[in-house]
N, C-alpha and C positions, 0 to 999 in steps of 0.2 A: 498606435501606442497603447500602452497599458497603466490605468491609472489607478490608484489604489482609493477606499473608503475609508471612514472613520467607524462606519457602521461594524459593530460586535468585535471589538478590537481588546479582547480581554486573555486573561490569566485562566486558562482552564484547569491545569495541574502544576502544583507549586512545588519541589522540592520539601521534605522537610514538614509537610502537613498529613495526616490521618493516619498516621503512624507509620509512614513510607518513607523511606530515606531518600528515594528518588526516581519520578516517574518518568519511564521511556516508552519506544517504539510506538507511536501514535496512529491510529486507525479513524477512519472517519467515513459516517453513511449519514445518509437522511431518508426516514422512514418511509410512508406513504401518507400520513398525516403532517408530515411536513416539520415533525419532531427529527434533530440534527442528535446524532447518537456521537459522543467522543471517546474511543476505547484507548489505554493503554495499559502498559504495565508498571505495577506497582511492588518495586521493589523495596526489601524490608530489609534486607541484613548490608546492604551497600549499593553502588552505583554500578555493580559488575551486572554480565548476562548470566553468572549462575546464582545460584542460591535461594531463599525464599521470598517464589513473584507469587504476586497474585493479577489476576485479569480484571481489572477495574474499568468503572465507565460514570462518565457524567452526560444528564441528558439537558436540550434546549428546544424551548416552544415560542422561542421568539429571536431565528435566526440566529442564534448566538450573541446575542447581548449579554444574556445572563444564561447561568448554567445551575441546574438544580445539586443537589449533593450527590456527595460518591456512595457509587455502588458496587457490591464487588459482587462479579458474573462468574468467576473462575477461581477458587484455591484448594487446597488440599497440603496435610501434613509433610514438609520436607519437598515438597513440589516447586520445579518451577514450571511455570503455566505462563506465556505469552506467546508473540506473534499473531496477532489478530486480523483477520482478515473476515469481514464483514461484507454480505450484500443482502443484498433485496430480494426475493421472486415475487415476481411482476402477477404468477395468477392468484397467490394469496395475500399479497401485501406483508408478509412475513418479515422478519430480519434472521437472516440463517448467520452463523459467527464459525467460524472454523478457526480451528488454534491447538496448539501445538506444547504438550508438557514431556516430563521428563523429570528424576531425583534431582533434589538439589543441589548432590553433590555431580551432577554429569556435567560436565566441561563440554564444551565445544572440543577443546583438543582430545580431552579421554573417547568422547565418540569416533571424531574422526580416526584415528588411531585401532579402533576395535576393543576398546578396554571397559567396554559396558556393554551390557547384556539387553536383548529386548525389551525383558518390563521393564527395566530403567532408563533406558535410551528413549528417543524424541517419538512420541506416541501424535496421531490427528486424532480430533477429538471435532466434532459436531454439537452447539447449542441453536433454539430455535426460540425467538420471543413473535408472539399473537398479537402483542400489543405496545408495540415502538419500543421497546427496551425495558418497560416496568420489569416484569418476569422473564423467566428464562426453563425453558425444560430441561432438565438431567439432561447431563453429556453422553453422546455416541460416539462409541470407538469405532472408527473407520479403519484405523490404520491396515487395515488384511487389504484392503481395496485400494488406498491412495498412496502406498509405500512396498517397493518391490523389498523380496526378505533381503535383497543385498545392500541396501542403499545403510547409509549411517546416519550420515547428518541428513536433519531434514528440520526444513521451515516453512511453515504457508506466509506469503505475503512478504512480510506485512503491509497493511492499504488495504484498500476497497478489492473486490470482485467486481463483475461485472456480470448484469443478466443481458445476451444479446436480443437483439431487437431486430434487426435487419436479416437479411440473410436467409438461407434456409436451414439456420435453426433457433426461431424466435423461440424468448422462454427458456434456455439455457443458461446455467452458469456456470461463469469461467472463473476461474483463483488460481494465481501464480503461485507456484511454490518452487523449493529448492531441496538439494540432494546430493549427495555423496555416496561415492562406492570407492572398494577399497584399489589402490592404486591407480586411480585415475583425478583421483580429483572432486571439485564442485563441477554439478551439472544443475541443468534448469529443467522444467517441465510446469504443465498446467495440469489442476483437476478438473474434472466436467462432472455435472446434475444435471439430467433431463427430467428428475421426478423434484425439480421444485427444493432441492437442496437434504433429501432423505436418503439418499444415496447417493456416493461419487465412487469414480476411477478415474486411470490416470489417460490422460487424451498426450498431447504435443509430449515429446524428453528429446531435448537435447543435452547430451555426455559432458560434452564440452571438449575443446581441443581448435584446431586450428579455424578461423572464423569465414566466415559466406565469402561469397565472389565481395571485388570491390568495385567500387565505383566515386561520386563523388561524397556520400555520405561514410564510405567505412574505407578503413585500412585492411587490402586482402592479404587474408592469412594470421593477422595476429591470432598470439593464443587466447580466446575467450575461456574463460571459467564463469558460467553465469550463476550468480549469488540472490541476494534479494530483488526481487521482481515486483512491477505494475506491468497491471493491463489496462485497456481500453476500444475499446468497439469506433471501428470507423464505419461513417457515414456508407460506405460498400458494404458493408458486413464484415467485412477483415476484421480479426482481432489483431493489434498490434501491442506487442510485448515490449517495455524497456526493464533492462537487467544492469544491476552490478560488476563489473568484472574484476573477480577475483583470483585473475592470475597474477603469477608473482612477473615483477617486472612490467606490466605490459603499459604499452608508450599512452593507449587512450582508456578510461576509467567507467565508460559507457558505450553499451551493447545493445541492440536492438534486432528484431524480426518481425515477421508477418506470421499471420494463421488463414488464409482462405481455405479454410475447413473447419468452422465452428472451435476451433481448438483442440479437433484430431489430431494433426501434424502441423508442423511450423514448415512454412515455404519454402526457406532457408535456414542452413546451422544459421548462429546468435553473429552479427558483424558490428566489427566499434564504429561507434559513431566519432568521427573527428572534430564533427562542429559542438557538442557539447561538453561542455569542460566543468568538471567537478572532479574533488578529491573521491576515493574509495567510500563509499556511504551509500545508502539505500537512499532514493528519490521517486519520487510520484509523477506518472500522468492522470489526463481528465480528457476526455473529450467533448467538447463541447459543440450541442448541433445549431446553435444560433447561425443565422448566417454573418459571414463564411461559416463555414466547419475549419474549427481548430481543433489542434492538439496542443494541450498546457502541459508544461514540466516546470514541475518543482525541485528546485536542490541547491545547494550552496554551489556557488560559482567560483571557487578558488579552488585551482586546481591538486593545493597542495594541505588547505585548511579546513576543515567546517565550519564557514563561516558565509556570511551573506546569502541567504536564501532569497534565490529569486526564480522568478516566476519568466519560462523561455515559452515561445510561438513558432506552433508551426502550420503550416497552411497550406501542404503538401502530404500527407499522413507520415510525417515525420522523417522524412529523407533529409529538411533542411531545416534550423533553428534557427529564429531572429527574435529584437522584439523585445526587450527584460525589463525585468522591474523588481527593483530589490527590496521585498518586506520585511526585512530584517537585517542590518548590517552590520549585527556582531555574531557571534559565537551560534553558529546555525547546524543542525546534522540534520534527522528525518523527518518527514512529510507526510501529511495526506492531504487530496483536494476532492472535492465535491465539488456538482452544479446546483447553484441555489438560482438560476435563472427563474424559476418557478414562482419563487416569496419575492423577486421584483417589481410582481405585477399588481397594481396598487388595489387590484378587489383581493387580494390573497388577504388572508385574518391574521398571515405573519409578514406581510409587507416589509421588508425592510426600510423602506424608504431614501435607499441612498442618492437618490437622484438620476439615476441610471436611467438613458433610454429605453425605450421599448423596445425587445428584440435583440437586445446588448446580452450580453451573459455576467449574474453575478458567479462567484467564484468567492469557494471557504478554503482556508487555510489553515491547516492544526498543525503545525511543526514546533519541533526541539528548537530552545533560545536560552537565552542568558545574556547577561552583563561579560561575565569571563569565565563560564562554562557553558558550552552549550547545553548543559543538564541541568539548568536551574529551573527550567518551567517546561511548561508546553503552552502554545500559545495558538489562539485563534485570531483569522482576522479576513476581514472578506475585500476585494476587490473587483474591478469590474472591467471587462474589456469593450473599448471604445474603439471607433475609429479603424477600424481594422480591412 
């Protein structure tokens, strides 16, 4: 079963406060000093995806109990700046943030469509902090290397990266991202760094179109369109990918693959998953290596609302989903999760203390909430897997 804590059950980003009308798409890492970084976007002129964002962050040195002031990582004049996708490299303890701008008059549809030009259309852009999130070095433009000249739309993440560890390519990181090109659609693909997050290209692209063989986890042949992406590293080395699907019409709303190749190629094109049910929205995995090895998702469980975010199990690298636990049961849309298994253990100097066994996995939760928007806060809360 999955049980939840009381430990760091707080309001991270409020609607309505530091001069933002309303903070979305939520990003979450924890450093190597055990400082939990909370990235979203702070948007200024309304609750839409264009206009004036900025890339804002709140930092915690005690599990998330409490959260220090906001900081803003990303802005610029007429910019919007989000999609944050954050990770770690494991050989300098660094935080590398990769994210995604654009004018703030560029639409989602004016892009897709063709109706913006390069420097205004959706740019990658590389930040790099030495010291858990205080500072941040000047942005790099990657986009020549992480973006073919055809593609339009384009998103990193949003969620974590991941550096792998297993495998034969420890030390790598992986970040999901998304794309478009003209007449065909949303497609998906991964970025890779082998230099520690100072350089990337593009590894795995799936197009999108009709989806992997079937079996008991996916329906063979529907049409995938893969949109916002998580990844996660399995205990094998597999990187496993869960996707958005953003085809019109299609009967299941989640899509998943394999990468047994570091996140060169994907195993398989992207196949729905039947046994997970959420409405159209970006959702998060976690893998966690406590024994068993799980895979956590996150995402609201109504098929047809944003609503109830809960937490699914799987203990098979994701073929099969059981196991819920709903930390939220109103108005719920995106996610991110971390392992705080680390700050469980009672000599850590940020202990949580939640009463968790030894060898359990704690688990952070940053998702979109509300009373009767789910754009009223951003909320953090941690829970623990038991019994498993």
């Amino acid at each position: 079963m999955l049980t939840g804590t009381t430990a760091g059950d707080t309001t991270v980003f409020a609607a309505g406060t530091d001069g933002y009308h309303t903070f979305r798409i939520p990003a979450l890492v924890l450093a190597g000093d055990g400082t939990l970084l909370a990235f979203a976007e702070g948007r200024r002129d309304g609750a839409g995806d264009t206009g004036r964002i900025d890339l804002v962050l709140r930092r915690s040195a005690d599990g998330g109990r409490t959260w220090g002031p906001l900081a803003v990582v990303a802005t610029g004049t007429d910019l919007t700046v989000g999609n944050p996708c954050p990770v770690v490299d494991p050989a300098t303890g660094d935080v590398v943030l990769l994210s995604t701008c654009a004018a703030a008059d560029a639409s989602e549809e004016r892009i897709l469509t063709g109706r913006v030009g390069p420097a205004d259309g959706r740019r990658v852009r590389v930040r790099r902090s030495t010291d858990a999130g205080r500072t941040w070095s000047e942005p790099v433009d990657v986009t020549e290397t992480a973006k073919r000249p055809d593609w339009r739309w384009y998103a990193t993440g949003p969620g974590h990266g991941v550096a792998l560890r297993m495998g034969s390519f420890p030390g790598r990181l992986v970040v999901p991202a998304n794309h478009s090109a003209p007449g065909t659609g949303y497609g998906g693909h991964l970025l890779l760094s082998d230099d520690g997050g100072r350089s990337w290209r593009i590894g795995a692209v799936d197009p999108g179109g009709p989806g992997g063989p079937g079996g008991p986890d996916s329906a063979a042949g529907e049409e995938i369109r893969p949109n916002e992406t998580a990844v996660a590293e399995l205990p094998d080395g597999r990187a496993y990918a869960a996707t958005r699907n953003q085809a019109d019409g299609a009967v299941t709303t989640r899509a998943h693959t394999w990468s047994s190749s570091g996140g060169e190629t994907f195993d398989r094109p992207y196949a729905s998953v039947s046994g997970l049910v959420a409405p159209v929205v970006q959702c998060s995995v976690l893998s966690v290596p406590s024994p068993p090895a799980l895979l956590v998702f996150a995402g609201p469980d109504d098929a047809g609302e944003r609503r109830n975010l809960t937490l699914r199990v799987s203990a098979d690298a994701g073929h099969t989903w059981a196991r819920s636990l709903v930390v939220w049961p109103g108005p719920a849309a995106y996610s991110d999760l971390v392992d705080l298994s680390h700050l469980d253990q009672p000599d850590h100097p940020d202990h949580l203390g939640s009463g968790s066994d030894p060898g359990h996995a704690g688990i952070g939760v940053l998702h979109e909430a509300g009373e009767r928007s789910a754009y009223e806060r951003i909320r953090f809360v941690s829970v623990s897997v038991w019994e498993l």
